[in-house]
Backbone bond lengths (Angstrom), bond angles and torsions (degrees), N, CA, C in turn:
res aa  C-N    CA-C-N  psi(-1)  N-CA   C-N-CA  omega(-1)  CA-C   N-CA-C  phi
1 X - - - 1.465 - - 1.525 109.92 -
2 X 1.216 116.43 146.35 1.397 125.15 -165.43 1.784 108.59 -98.89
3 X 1.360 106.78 108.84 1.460 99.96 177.79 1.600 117.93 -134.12
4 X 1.779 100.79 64.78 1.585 117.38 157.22 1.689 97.51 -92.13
5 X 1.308 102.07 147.84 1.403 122.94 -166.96 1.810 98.84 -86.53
6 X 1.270 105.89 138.08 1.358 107.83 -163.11 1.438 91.30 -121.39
7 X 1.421 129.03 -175.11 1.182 161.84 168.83 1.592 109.95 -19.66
8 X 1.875 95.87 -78.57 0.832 122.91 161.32 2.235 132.65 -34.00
9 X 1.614 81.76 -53.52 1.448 102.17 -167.24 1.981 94.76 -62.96
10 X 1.341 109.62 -61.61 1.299 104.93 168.77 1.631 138.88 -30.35
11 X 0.962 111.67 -62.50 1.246 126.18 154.17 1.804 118.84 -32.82
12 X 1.267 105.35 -75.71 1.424 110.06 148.93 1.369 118.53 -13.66
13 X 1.469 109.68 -92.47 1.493 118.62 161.72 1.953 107.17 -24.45
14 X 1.103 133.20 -38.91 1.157 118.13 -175.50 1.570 109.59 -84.92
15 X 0.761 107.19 -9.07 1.765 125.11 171.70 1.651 95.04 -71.50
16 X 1.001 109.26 -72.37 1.705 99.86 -175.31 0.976 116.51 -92.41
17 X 1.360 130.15 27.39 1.709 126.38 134.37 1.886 102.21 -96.98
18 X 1.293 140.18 17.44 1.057 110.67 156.13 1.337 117.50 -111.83
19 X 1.617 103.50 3.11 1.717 120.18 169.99 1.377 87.99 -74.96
20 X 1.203 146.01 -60.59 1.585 134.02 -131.43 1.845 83.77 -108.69
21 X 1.219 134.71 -19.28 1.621 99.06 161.99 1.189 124.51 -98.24
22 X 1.526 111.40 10.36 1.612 121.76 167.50 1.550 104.19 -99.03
23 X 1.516 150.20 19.67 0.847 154.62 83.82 1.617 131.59 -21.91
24 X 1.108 120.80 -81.80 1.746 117.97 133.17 1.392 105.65 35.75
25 X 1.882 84.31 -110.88 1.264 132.90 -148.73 1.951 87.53 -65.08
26 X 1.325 112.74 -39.10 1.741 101.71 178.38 1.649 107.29 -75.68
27 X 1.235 109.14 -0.80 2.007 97.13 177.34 1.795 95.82 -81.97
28 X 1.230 110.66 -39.64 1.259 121.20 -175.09 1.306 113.67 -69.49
29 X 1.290 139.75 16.16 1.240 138.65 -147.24 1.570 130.82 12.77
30 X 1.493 104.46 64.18 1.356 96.59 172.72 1.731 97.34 -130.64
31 X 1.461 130.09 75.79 0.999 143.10 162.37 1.860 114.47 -31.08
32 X 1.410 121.05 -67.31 1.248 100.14 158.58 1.402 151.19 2.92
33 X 1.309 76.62 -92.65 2.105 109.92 168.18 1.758 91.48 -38.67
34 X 1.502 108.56 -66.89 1.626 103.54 -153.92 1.623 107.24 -61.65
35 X 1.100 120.89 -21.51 1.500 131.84 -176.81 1.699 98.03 -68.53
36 X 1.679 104.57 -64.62 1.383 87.18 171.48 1.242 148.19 -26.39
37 X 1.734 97.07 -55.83 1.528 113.75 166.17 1.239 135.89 -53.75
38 X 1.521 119.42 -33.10 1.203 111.57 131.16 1.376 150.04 -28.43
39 X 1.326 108.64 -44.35 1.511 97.20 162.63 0.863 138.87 -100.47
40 X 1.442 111.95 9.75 1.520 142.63 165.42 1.401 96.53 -70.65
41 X 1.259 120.55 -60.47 1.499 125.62 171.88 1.668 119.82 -22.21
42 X 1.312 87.54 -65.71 1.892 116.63 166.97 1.339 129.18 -44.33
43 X 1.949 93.80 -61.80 1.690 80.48 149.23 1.417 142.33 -39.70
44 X 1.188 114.50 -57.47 1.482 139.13 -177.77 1.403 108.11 -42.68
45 X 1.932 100.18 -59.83 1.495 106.88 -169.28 1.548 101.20 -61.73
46 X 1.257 129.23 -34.25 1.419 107.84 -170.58 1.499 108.72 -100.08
47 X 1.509 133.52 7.14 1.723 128.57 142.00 1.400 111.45 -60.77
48 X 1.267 114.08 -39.62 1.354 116.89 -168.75 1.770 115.11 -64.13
49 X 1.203 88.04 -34.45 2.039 92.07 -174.74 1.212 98.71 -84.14
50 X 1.659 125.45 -38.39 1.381 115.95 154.52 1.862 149.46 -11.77
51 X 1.367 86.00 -67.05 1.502 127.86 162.01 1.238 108.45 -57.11
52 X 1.014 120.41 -60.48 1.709 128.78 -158.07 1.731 105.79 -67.12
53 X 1.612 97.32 -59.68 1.395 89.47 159.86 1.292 140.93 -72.02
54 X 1.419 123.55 21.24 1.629 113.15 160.18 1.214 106.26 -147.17
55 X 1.458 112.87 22.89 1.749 113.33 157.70 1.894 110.91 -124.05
56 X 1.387 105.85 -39.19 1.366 102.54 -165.38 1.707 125.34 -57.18
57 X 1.096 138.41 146.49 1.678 126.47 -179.23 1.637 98.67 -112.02
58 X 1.167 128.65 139.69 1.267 143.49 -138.48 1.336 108.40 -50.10
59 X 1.495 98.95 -50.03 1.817 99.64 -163.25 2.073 104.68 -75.42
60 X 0.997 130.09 -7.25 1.310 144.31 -179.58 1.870 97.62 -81.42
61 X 0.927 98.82 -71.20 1.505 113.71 175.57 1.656 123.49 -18.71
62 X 1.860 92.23 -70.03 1.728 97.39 156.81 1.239 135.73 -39.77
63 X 1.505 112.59 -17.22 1.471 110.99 -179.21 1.359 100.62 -114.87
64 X 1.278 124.02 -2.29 1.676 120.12 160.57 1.289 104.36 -71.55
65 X 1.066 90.68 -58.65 1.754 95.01 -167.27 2.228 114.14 -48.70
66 X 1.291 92.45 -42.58 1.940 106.40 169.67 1.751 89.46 -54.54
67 X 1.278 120.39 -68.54 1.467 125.16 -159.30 1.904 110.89 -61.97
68 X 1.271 93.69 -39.00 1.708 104.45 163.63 1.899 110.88 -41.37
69 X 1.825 95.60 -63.96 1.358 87.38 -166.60 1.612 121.51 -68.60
70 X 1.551 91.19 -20.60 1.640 95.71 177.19 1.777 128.89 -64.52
71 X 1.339 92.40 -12.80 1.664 110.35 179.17 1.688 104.13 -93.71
72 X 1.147 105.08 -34.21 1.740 102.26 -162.83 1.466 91.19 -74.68
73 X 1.430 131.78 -32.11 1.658 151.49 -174.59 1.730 107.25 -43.78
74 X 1.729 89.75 -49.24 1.818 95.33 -173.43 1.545 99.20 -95.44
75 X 1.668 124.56 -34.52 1.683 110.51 -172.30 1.396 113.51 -95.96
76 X 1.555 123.58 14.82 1.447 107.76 -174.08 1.413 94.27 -151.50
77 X 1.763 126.07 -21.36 1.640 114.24 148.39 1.277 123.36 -94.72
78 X 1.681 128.88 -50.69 1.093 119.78 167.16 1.402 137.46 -31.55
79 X 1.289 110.33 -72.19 1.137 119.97 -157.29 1.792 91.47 -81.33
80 X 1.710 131.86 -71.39 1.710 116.22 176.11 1.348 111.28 -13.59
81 X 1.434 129.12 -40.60 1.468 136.76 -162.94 1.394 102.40 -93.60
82 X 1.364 151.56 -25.12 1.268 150.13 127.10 1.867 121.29 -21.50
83 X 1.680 89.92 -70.56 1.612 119.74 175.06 1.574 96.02 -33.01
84 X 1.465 111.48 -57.93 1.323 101.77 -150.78 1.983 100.23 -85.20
85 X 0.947 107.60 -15.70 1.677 102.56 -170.64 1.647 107.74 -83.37
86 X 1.797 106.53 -36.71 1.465 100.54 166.11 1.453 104.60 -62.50
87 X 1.108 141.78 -31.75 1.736 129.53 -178.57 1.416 107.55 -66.46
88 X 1.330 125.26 -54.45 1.122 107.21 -166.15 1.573 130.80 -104.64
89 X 1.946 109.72 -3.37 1.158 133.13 95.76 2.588 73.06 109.08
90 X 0.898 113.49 -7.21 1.242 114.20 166.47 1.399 128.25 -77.74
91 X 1.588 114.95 161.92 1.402 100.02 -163.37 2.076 93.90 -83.24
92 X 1.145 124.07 -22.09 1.496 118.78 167.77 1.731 126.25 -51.84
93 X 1.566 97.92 -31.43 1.641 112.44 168.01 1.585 102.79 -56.24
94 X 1.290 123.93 -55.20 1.565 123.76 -177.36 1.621 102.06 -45.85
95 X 1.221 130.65 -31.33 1.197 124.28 -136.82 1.554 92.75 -98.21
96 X 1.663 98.63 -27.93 1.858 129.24 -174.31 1.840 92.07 -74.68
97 X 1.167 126.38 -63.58 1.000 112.24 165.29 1.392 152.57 -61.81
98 X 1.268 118.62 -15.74 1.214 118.37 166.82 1.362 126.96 -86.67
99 X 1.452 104.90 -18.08 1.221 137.15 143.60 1.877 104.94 -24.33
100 X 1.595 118.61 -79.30 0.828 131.57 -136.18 1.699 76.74 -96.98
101 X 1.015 130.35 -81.30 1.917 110.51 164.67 1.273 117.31 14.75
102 X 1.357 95.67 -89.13 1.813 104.61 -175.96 1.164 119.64 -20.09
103 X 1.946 109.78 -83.56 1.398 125.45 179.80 1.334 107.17 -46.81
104 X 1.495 136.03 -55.50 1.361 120.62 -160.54 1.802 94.95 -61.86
105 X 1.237 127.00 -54.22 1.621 125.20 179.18 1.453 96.68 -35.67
106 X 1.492 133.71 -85.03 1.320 138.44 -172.29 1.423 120.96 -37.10
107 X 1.274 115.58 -27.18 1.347 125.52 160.42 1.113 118.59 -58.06
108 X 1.509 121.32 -93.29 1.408 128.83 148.64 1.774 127.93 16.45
109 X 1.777 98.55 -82.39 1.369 115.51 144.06 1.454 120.69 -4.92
110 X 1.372 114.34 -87.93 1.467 135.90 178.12 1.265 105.27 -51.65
111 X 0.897 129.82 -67.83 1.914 136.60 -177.26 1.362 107.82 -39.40
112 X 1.414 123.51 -39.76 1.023 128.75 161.36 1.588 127.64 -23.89
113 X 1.840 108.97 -83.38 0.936 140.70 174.53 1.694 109.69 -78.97
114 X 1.471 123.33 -4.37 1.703 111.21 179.38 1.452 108.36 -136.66
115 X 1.200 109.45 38.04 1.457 101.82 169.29 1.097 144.76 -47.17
116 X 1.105 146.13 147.06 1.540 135.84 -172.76 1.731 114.82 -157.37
117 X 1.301 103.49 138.30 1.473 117.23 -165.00 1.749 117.71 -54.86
118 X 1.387 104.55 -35.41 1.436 121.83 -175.91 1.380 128.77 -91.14
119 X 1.589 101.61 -45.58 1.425 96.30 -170.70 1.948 102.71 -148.82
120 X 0.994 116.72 154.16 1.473 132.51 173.69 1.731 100.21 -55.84
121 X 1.087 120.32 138.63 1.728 121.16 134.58 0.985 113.70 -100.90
122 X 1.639 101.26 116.87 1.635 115.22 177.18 1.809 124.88 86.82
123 X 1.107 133.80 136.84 1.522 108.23 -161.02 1.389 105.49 -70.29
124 X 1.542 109.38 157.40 1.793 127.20 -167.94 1.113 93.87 -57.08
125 X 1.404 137.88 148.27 1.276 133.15 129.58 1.696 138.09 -12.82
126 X 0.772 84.00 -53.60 1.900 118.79 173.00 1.653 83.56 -37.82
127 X 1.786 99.08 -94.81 1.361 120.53 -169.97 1.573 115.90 -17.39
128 X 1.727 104.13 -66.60 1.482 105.18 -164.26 1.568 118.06 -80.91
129 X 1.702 118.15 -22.72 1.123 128.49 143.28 1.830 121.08 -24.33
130 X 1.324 104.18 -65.10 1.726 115.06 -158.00 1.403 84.26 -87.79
131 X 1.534 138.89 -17.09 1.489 137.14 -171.39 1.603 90.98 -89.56
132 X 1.229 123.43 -54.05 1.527 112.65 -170.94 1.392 110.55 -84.40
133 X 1.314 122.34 0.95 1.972 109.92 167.71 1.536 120.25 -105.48
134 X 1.688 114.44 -8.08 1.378 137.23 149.86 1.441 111.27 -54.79
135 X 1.190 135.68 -50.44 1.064 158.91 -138.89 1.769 100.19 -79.77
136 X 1.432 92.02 -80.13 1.468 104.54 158.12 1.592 141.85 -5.03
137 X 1.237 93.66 -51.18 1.649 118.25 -171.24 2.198 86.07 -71.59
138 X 0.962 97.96 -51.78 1.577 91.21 -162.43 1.350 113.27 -73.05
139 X 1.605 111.26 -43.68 1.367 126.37 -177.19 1.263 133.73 -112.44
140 X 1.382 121.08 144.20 1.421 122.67 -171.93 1.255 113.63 -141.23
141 X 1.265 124.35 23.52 2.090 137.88 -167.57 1.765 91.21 -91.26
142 X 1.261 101.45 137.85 1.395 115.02 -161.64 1.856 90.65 -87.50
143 X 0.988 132.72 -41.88 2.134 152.35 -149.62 1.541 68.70 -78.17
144 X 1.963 122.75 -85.10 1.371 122.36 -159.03 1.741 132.41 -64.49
145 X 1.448 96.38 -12.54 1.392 112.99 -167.53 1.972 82.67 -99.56
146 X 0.969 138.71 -37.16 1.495 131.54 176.73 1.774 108.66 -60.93
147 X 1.110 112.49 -45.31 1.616 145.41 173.14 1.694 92.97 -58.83
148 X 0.766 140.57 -72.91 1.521 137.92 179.87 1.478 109.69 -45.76
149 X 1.311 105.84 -54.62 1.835 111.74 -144.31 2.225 79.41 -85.18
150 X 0.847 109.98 -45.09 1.762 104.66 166.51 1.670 115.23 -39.76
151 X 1.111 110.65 -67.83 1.150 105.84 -174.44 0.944 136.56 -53.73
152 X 1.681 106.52 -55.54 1.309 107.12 149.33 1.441 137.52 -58.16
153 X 1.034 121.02 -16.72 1.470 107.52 173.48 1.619 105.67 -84.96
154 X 1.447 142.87 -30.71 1.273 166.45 -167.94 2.158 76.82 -62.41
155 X 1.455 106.32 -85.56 1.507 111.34 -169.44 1.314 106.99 -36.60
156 X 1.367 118.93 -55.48 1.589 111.15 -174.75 1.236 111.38 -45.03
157 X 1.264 134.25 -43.98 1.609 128.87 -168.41 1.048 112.97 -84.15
158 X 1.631 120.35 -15.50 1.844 121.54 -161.15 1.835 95.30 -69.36
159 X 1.424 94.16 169.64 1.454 95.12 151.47 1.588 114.17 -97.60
160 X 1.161 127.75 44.91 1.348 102.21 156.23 1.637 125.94 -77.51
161 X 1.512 104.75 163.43 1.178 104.78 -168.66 1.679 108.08 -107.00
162 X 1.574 102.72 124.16 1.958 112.73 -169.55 1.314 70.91 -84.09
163 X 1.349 123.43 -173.92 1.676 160.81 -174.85 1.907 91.05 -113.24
164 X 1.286 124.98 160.36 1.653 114.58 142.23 1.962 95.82 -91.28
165 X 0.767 91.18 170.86 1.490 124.49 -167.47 1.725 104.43 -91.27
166 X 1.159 125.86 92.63 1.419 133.46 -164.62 1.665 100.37 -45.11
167 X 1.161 135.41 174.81 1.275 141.69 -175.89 1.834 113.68 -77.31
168 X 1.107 120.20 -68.80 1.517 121.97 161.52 1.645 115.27 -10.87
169 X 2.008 106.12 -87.80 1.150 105.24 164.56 1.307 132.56 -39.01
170 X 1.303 115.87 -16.90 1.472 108.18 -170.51 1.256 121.28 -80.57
171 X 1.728 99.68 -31.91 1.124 121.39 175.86 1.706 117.52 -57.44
172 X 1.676 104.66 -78.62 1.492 76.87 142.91 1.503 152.82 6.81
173 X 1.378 108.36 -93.48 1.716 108.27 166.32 1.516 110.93 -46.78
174 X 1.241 124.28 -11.26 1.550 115.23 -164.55 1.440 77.91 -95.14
175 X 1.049 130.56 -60.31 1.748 123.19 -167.18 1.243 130.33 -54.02
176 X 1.855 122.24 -35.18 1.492 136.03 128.07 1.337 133.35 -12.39
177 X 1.612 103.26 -64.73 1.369 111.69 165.76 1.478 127.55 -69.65
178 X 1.740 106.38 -16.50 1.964 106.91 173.74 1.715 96.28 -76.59
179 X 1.098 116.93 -32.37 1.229 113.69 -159.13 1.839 93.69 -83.32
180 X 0.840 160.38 -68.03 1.720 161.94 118.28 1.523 100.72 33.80
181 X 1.793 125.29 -43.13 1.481 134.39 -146.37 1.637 84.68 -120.07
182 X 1.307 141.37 -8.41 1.459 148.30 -167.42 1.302 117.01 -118.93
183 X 1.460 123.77 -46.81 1.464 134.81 170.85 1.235 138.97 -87.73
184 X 1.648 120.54 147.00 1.439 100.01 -165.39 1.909 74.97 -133.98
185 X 1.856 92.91 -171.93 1.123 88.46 -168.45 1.645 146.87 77.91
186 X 1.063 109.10 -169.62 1.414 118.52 169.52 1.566 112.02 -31.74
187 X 1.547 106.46 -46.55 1.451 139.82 -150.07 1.952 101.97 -78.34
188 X 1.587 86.31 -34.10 1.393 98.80 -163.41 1.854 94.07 -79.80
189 X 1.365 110.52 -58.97 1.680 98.31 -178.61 1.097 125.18 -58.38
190 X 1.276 124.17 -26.03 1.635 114.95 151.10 0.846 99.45 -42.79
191 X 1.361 139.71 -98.57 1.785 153.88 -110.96 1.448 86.92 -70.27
192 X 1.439 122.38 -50.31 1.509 106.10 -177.52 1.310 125.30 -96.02
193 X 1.373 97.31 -4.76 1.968 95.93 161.98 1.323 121.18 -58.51
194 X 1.384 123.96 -45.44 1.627 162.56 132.88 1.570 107.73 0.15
195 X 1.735 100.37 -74.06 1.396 108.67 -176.49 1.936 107.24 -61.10
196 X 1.125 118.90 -47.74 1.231 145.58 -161.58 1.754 89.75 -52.93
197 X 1.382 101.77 -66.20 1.388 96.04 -176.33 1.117 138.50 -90.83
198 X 1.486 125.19 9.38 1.264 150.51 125.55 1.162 122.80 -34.24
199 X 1.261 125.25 -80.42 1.941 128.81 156.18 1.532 112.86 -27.81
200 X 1.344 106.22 -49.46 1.836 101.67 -171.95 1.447 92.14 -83.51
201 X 0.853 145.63 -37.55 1.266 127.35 -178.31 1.602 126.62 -74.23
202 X 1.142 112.77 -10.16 1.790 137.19 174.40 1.766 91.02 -88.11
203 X 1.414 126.79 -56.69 1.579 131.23 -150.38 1.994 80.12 -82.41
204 X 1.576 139.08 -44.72 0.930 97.57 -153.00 1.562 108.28 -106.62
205 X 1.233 110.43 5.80 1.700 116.71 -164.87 1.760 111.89 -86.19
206 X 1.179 104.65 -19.89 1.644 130.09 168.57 1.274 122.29 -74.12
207 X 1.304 129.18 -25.73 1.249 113.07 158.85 1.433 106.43 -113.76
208 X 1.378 127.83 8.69 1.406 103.59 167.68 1.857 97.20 -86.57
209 X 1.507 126.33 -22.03 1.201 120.85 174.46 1.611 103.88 -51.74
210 X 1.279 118.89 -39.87 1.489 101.53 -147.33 1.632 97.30 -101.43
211 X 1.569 130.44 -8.03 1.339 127.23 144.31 1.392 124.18 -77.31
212 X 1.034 144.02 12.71 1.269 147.92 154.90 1.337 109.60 -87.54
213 X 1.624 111.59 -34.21 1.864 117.68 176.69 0.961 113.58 -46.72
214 X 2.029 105.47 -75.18 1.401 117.56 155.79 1.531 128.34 -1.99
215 X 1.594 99.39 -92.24 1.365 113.09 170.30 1.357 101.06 -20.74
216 X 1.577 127.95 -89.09 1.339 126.79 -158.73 1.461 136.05 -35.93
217 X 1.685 96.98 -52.41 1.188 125.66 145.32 1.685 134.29 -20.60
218 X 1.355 117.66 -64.02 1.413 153.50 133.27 1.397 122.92 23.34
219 X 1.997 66.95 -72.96 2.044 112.49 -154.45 1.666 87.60 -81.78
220 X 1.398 99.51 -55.21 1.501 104.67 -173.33 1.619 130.47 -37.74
221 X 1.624 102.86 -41.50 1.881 132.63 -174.13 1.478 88.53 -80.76
């Protein structure tokens, strides 16, 4: 297997240097900044799959894809799971975060070995990552913030089935998120009010689609 760092792989690599200086920047207490980096992260992760698919040649790829998950590991479990324990800063938050560790790893894990052409099992990493360090900025309720970091970690492992996100829209979300990684201010709670409810509305409309299927299904037998 071929493992010179390509195009792709770089980029990557910039994915997990903006997990590990948005780590950093949260020892230092500047929570912000590290949130940013997160979606700087995000950016990255979705140039990177970009790239990969219209430069990489197969056997190179496999080790993007290993090096992929190893970056999304520190900028979309690590550090969200940091994000959230400096917020709520209790020894039960640790318990909230490692929590949220785990599953995103176990996710990851799986993606590995179960890939599939169409649709995610379980929400991306990415998603519930950039959904739980958005989150943050607004909220700090210990009952709703336990209620969040559950669910999401619960979805990451399920088999439900996400959609990928056709190319157009995606683009889109990529332009959302420059504007989120660009604006401050006024400018900035939009951009992430926006993002915020975008993610929850992708994480929660998918499994009420696919229990209503069920149901129908069900009723039908």
């Amino acid at each position: 297997m071929k493992t010179n760092l390509t195009i792709p792989d770089i980029v990557t690599i910039g994915n997990l240097i903006a997990g590990f200086i948005g780590i950093v920047y949260l020892i230092h207490g500047q929570p912000l900044i590290s949130i940013k980096l997160v979606v700087l992260a995000a950016i990255l992760d979705g140039l990177d799959g970009v790239l990969a698919r219209k430069l990489q040649e197969d056997d190179s790829s496999k080790f993007g894809a290993q090096l992929d998950s190893l970056a999304d590991a520190t900028s979309f479990g690590v550090l969200p799971a940091l994000i959230l324990y400096t917020t709520l800063n209790t020894v039960f938050a640790i318990v909230l975060a490692v929590l949220f560790l785990s599953a995103s790893i176990i996710r990851l894990a799986r993606f590995n070995i179960t890939q599939t052409e169409d649709y995610f099992q379980g929400i991306p990493t990415t998603c519930a990552g950039l959904t739980l360090a958005i989150y943050t900025i607004y909220f700090d309720e210990l009952i709703m913030t336990t209620i969040i970091v559950l669910a999401l970690s619960i979805l990451m492992i399920s088999e439900i089935k996400y959609p990928k996100i056709p190319f157009k829209p995606r683009i889109a979300a990529g332009i959302l998120l420059i504007l989120v990684l660009i604006t401050t201010g006024p400018f900035f709670t939009a951009t992430t009010t926006a993002l915020l409810a975008l993610t929850t509305a992708y994480i929660i409309i998918f499994p009420l689609k696919n229990t209503s299927l069920k149901t129908a299904i069900t009723k039908k037998s």
